[in-house]
C-alpha positions as CSV (number, residue, x, y, z in Angstrom):
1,X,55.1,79.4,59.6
2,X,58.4,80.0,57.8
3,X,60.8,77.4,57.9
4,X,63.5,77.6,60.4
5,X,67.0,79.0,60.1
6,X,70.5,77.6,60.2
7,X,73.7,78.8,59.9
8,X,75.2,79.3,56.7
9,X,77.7,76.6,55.7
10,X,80.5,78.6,56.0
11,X,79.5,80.0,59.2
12,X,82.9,80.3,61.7
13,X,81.5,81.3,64.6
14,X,80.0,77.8,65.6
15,X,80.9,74.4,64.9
16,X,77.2,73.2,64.9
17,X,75.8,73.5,61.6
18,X,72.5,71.8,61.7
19,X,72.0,74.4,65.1
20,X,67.9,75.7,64.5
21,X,68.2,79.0,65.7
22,X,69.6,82.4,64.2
23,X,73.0,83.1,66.0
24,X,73.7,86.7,66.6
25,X,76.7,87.0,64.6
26,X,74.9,86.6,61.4
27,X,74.0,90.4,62.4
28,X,77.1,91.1,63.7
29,X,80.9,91.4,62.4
30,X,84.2,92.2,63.7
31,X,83.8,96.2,64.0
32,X,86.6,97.8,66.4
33,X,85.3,99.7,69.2
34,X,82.1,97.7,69.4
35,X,82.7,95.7,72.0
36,X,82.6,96.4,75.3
37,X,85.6,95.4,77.9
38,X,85.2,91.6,78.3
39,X,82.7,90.6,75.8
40,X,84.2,87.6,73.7
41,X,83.2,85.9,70.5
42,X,84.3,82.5,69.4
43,X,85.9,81.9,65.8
44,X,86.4,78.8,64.6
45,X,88.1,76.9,61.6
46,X,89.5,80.6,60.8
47,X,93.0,79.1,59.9
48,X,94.8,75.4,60.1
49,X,96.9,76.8,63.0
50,X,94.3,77.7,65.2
51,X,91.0,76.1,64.3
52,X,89.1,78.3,67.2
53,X,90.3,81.8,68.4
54,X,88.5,84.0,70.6
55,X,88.6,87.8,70.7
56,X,87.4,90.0,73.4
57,X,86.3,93.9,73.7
58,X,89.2,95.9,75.4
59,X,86.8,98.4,76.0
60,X,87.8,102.0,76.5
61,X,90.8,102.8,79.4
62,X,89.1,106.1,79.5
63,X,86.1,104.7,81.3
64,X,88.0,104.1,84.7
65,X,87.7,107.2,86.4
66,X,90.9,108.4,88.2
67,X,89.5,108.2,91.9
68,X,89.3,104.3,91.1
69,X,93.0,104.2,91.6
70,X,93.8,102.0,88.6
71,X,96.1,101.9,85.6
72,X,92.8,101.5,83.1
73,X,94.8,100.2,80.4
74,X,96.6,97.4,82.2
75,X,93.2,96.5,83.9
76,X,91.4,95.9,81.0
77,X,93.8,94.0,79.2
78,X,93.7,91.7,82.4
79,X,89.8,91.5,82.1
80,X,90.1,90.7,78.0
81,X,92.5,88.0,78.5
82,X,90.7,86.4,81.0
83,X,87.5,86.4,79.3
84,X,89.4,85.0,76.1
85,X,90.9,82.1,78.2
86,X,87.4,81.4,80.0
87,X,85.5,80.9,77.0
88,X,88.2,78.7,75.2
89,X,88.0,76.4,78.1
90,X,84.4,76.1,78.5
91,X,84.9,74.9,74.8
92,X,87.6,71.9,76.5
93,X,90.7,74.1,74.9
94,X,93.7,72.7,76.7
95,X,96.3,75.1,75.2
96,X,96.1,78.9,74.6
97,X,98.0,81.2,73.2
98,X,97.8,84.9,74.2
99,X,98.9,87.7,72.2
100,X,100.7,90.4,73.6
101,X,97.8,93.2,73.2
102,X,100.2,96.2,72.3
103,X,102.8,96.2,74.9
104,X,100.8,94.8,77.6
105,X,102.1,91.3,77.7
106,X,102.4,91.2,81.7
107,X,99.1,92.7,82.1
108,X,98.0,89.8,79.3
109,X,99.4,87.0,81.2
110,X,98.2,87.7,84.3
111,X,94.6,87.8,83.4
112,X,94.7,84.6,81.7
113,X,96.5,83.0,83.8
114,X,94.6,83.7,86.8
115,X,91.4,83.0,84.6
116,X,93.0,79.4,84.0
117,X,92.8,78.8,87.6
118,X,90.3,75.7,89.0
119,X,90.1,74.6,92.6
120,X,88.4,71.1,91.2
121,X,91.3,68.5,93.5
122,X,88.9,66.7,95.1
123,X,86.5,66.1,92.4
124,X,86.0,62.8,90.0
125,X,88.6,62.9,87.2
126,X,85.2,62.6,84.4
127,X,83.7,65.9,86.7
128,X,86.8,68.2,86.5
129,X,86.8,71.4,83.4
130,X,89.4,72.0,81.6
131,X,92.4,74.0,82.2
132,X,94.0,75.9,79.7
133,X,97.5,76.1,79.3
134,X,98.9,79.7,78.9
135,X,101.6,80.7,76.6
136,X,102.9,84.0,74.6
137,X,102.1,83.8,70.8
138,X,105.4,82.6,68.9
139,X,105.0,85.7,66.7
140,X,104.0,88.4,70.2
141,X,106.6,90.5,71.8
142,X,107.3,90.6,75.5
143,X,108.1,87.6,76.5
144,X,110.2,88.7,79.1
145,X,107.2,90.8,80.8
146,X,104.6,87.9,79.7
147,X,106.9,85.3,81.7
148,X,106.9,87.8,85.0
149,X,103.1,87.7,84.5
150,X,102.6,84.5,84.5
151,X,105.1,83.9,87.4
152,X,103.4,86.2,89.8
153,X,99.8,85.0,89.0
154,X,100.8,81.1,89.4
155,X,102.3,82.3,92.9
156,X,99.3,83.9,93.8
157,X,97.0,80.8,92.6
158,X,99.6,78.8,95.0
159,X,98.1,80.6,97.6
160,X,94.2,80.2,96.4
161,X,94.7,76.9,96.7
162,X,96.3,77.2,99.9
163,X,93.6,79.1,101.2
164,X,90.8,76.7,99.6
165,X,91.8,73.7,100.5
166,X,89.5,72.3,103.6
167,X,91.0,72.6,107.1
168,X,90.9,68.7,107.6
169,X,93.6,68.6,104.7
170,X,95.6,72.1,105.5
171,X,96.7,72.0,109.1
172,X,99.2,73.9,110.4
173,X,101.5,70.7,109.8
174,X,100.4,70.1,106.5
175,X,100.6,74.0,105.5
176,X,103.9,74.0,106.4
177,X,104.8,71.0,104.6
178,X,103.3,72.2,101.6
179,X,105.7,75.4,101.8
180,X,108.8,73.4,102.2
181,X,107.6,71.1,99.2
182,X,107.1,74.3,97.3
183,X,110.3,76.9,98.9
184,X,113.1,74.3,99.0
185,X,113.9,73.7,95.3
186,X,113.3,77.8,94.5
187,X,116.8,78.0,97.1
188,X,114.1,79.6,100.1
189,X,115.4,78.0,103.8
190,X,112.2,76.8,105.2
191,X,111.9,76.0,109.4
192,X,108.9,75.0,111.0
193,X,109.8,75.5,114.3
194,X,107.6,73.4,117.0
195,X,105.8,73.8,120.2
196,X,108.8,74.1,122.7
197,X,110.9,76.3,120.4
198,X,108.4,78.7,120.7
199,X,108.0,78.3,124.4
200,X,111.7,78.9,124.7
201,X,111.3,82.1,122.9
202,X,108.5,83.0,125.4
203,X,105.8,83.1,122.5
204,X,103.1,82.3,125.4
205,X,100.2,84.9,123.3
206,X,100.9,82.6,120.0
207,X,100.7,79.1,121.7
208,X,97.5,80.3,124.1
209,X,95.7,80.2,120.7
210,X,96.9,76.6,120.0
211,X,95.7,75.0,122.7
212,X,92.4,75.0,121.9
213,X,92.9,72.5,119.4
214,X,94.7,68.8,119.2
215,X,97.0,70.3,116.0
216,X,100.4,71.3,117.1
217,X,101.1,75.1,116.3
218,X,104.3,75.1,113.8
219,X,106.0,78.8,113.5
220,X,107.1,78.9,110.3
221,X,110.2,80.4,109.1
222,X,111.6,81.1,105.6
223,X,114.6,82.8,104.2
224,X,115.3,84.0,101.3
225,X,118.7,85.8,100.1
226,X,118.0,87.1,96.7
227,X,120.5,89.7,97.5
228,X,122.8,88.0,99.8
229,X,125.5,89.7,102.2
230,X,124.4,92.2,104.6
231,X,121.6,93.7,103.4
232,X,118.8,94.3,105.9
233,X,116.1,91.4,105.1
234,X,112.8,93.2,105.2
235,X,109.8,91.2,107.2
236,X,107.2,89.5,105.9
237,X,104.6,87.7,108.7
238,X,101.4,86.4,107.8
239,X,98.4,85.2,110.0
240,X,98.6,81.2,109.9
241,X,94.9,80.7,111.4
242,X,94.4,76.7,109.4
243,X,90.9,76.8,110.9
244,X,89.1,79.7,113.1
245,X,86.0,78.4,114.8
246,X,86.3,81.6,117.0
247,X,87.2,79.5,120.0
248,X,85.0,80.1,123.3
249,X,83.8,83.0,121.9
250,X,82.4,81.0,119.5
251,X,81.2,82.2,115.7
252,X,77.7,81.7,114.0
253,X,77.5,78.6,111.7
254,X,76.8,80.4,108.9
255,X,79.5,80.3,106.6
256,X,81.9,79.2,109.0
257,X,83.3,76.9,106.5
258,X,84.9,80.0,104.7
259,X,87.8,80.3,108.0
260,X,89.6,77.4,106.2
261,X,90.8,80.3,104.7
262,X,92.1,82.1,107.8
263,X,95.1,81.8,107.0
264,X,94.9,84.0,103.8
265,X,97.8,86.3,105.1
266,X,100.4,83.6,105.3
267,X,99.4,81.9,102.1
268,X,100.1,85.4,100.7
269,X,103.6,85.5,102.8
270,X,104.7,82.2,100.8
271,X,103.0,82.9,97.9
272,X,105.0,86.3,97.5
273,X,108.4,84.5,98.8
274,X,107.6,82.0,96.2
275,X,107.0,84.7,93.1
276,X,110.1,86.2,94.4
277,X,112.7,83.4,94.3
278,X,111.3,82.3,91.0
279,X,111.7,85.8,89.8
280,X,115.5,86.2,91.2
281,X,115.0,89.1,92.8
282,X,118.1,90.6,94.4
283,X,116.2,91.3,97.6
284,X,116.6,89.6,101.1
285,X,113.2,88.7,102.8
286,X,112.3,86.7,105.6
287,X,108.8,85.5,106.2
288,X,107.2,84.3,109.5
289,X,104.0,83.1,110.0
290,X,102.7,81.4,112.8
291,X,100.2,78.3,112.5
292,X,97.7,77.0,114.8
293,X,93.9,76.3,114.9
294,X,91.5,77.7,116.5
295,X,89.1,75.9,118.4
296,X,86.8,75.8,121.5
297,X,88.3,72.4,123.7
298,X,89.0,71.9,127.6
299,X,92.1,73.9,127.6
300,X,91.4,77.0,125.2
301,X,91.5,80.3,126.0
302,X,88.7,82.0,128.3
303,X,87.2,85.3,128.3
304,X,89.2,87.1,130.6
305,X,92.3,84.8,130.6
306,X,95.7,86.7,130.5
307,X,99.2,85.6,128.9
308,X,102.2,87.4,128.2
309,X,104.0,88.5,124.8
310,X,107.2,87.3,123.7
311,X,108.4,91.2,124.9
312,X,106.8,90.2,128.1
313,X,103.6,92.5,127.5
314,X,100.3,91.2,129.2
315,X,97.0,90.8,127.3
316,X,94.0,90.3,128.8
317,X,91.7,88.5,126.5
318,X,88.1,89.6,126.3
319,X,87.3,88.2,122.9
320,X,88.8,84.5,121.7
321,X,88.0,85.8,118.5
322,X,90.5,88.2,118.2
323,X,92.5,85.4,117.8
324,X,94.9,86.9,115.0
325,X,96.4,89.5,116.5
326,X,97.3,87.5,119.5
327,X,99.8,85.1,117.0
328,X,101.0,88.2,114.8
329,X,102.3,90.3,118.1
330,X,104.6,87.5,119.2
331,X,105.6,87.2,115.4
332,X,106.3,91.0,115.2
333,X,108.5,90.6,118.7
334,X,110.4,87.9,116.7
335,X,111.2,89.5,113.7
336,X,112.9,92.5,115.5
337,X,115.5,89.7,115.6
338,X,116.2,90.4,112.0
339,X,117.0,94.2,112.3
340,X,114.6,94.8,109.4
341,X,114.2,97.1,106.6
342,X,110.5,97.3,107.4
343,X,108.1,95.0,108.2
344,X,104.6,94.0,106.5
345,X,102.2,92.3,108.5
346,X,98.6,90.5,106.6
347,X,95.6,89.0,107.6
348,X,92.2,88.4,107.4
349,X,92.0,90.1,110.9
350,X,88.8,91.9,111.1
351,X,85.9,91.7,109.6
352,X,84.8,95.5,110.2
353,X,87.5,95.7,107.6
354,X,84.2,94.7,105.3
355,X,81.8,96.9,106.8
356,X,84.5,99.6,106.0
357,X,85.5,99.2,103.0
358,X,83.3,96.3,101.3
359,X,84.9,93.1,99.1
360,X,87.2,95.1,96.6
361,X,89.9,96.6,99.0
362,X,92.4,96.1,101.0
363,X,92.5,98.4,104.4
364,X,96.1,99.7,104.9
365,X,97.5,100.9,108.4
366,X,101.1,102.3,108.1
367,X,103.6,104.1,110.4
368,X,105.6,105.5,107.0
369,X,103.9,107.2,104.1
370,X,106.5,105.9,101.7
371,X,105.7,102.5,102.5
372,X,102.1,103.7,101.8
373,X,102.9,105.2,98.6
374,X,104.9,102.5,97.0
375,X,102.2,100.1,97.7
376,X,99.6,102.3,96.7
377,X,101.6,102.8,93.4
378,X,102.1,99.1,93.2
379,X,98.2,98.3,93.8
380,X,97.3,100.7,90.9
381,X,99.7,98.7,88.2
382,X,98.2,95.1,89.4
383,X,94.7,96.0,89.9
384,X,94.6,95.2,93.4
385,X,93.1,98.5,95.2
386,X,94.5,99.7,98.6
387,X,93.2,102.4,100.8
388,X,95.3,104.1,103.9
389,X,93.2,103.9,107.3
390,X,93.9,105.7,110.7
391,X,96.5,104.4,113.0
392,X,95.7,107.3,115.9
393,X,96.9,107.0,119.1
394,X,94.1,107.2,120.2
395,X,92.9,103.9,118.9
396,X,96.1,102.7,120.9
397,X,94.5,104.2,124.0
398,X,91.7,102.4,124.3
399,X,94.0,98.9,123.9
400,X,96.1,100.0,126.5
401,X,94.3,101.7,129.0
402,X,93.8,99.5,132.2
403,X,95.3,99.0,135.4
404,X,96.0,95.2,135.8
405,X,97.3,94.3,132.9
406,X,99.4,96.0,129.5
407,X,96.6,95.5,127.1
408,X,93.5,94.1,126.2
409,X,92.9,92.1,123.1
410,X,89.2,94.1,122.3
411,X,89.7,97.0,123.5
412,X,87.1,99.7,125.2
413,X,85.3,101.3,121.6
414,X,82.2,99.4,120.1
415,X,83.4,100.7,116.8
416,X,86.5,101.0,114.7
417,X,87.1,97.1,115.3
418,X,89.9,97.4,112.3
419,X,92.0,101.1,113.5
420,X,91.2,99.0,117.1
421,X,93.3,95.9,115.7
422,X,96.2,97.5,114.2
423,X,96.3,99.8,117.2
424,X,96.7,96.3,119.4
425,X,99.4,95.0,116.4
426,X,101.6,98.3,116.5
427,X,102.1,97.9,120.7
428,X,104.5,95.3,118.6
429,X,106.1,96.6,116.9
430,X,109.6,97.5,117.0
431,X,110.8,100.7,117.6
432,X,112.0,102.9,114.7
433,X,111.5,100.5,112.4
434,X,109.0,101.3,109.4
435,X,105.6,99.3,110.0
436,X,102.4,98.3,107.6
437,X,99.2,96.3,108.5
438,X,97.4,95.1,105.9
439,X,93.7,93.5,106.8
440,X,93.0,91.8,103.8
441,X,89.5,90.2,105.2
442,X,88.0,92.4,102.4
443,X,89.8,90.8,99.5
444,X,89.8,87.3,100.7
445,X,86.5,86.3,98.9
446,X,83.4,87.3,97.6
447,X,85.1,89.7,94.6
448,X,83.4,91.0,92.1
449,X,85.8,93.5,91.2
450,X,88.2,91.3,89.3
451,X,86.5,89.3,86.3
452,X,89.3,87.8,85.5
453,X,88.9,85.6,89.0
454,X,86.3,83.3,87.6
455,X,86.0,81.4,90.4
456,X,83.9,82.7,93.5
457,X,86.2,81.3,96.0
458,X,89.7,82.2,97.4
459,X,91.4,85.0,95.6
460,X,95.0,84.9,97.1
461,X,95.0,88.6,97.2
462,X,97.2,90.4,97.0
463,X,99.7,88.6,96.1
464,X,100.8,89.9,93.0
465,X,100.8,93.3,94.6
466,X,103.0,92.6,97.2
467,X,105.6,91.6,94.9
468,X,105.7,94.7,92.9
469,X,105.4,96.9,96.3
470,X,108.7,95.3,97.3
471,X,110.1,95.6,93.4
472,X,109.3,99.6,93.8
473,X,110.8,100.1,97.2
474,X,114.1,98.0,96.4
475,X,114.4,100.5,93.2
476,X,114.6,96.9,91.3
């Protein structure tokens, strides 16, 4: 039996020098082009500076095929910085520095930076990993685009965080206290308007959905006035469901626990807001996004119950499930208030989004095709994919079509539960004013599409996404 093998003494790829088994790199070396997009190696002791480096395989751009609707360069670079900063702190490296790989420092920050993230609050202090601290190498150029990168991607870990956190310890009071803690000090006006405000404003659809729970709703309002003067804000509202048990129409247990998350749309709301003021953009915005739980007590919603819009619309409600849409029309009503530029609604609203279009995309419904196109544009740069779904009127139809009452919260079709949805959302929305629905149900977990998201949980998508959408249709 021979005797066994240990790494040469010089050996930089592993600390352990007494280790018993062949390592691989004794057969391999540092050839370009041989690694594929992602795969990393560990160097260490290579100079005084940095005693451990890691390099990963950029792969080849080429390989993304052009229907994927992605800038192949920029998403690779975010899948090769990621993989760099995920092996460094599985090795308990607290600080990394990332260079700018060719021009593509933005890309490069994001990756790592979003790679960095840990949702590990609530575990022991001796428990938690390590995470890395990302900056630009002193001697990389970019700093200016790696800064933006690591702006957006911290705002959109803001809202994984938001959107992991357990519902006993994000209500709808807590959430918004959280945004004010967050807003106030980045110059963002932040309101949480209560119960009676919004009874006074007639917001009977939003507060039917509260009273199923002992949480008070909070209507959340934030300004921002990047631009200041009299430019038309435009409208961001996000779905602010803190816990969606499904009410009367109650869901299966089975991963239940994941509505915590219900609220991903309004963490996105804030989360953008938030990438925005830090960013200085010289845009107005103003983002709404009603709170509440949803849950199944002595005064919640019934099958068949009917309450009125804040535009004095009557829904019947068929389904206490379709919760979402029922707190996003009377935020729609309210933002006409504004005189928008255009308004974006999100939410994890359906989850035939899923069936339609899987865990990779988000399902786009929009009254204006440049709207559309700027965000489809913006999507392709950040890595976050989009896709454009059918807003007929005939979906609107079968919402409206009954004699006792405006609309019905399910409507009449088996199918099409997310064309159905928007279709309930746009009987909303103001006239002649540009409109998007984005169901982000899709995106809100369960990605596999994004490496760089190392964790299986929340992904606060698409955050970084909605910030450059707005960038392109501002011409900033």
């Amino acid at each position: 039996m021979s005797p066994p093998l240990r790494y040469p003494e010089d050996c930089l790829w592993c600390p352990r020098k007494s280790c018993q088994l062949i390592h691989e790199c004794q057969s391999q070396s540092l050839v370009p082009g041989t690694y594929s997009v992602g795969q990393t190696r560990i160097l260490w002791n290579t100079s005084p500076k940095y005693p451990v480096v890691a390099v990963a395989g950029l792969g080849d751009a080429a390989s993304w095929d052009i229907l994927d609707g992605l800038d192949g360069v920029r998403e690779n670079v975010r899948i090769a910085a990621g993989a760099g900063v995920k092996v460094l702190a599985a090795e308990k490296v607290a600080q990394v520095e990332v260079e700018d790989f060719n021009g593509q420092a933005e890309a490069a920050a994001e990756g790592a930076t979003l790679a960095a993230y840990r949702f590990q609050e609530y575990k022991k202090l001796e428990a938690r990993k390590t995470v890395a601290q990302v900056s630009l190498a002193p001697d990389a150029s970019g700093a200016e685009d790696f800064k933006r990168g690591v702006t957006t991607a911290k705002a959109q870990n803001w809202s994984r965080l938001l959107m992991e956190t357990p519902a006993n310890l994000m209500t709808p009071t807590i959430f918004a206290q959280e945004v004010q803690k967050k807003l106030t000090p980045l110059g963002v006006e932040v309101v949480p308007h209560d119960r009676e405000w919004a009874r006074g404003l007639g917001m009977e659809s939003f507060l039917s959905v509260s009273k199923g729970s002992d949480e008070p709703p909070v209507f959340l309002e934030m300004t921002y006035n990047g631009a200041g003067g009299d430019q038309k804000p435009i409208c961001l509202v996000g779905k602010g469901i803190t816990f969606d048990s499904g009410g009367i129409s109650i869901k299966s247990a089975a991963k239940m626990d994941e509505m915590r998350a219900d609220m991903g749309g309004g963490s996105v709301v804030v989360g953008t807001i938030a990438a925005l003021a830090e960013l200085g953009a010289k845009i107005n915005v103003k983002g709404l996004v009603p709170l509440c739980e949803n849950l199944p007590n002595g005064r919640a919603n019934k099958p068949g119950d009917v309450v009125r819009a804040m535009n004095g619309k009557s829904i019947c409600i068929d389904n206490t499930d379709a919760e979402g849409r029922l707190i996003l029309c009377d935020a729609i009503c309210y933002a006409e208030r504004f005189n928008p530029r255009y308004i974006v609604d999100l939410a994890t609203l359906t989850g035939a989004i899923r069936v339609a279009l899987g865990f990779c995309v988000t399902g786009a419904f929009s009254t204006c095709d440049q709207l559309f196109g700027h965000l489809s544009s913006a999507g392709s740069k950040t890595g976050d994919r989009v896709w454009r779904m059918p807003i007929y009127k005939h979906y609107n139809t079968n919402m409206t079509d009954y004699s006792g009452y405006d609309i019905n919260n399910l409507g009449k079709v088996s199918g099409a539960g997310s064309c159905t949805a928007a279709a309930f959302l746009r009987e909303f929305v103001p006239k002649n004013v540009p409109w998007m629905h984005l169901d982000i149900a899709g995106v809100m977990n369960g990605c596999d599409d994004q490496p760089y998201l190392v964790e299986k949980g929340m992904t606060g998508r698409p955050v970084r996404t909605m910030v450059e959408f707005i960038y392109r249709e501002a011409g900033l």
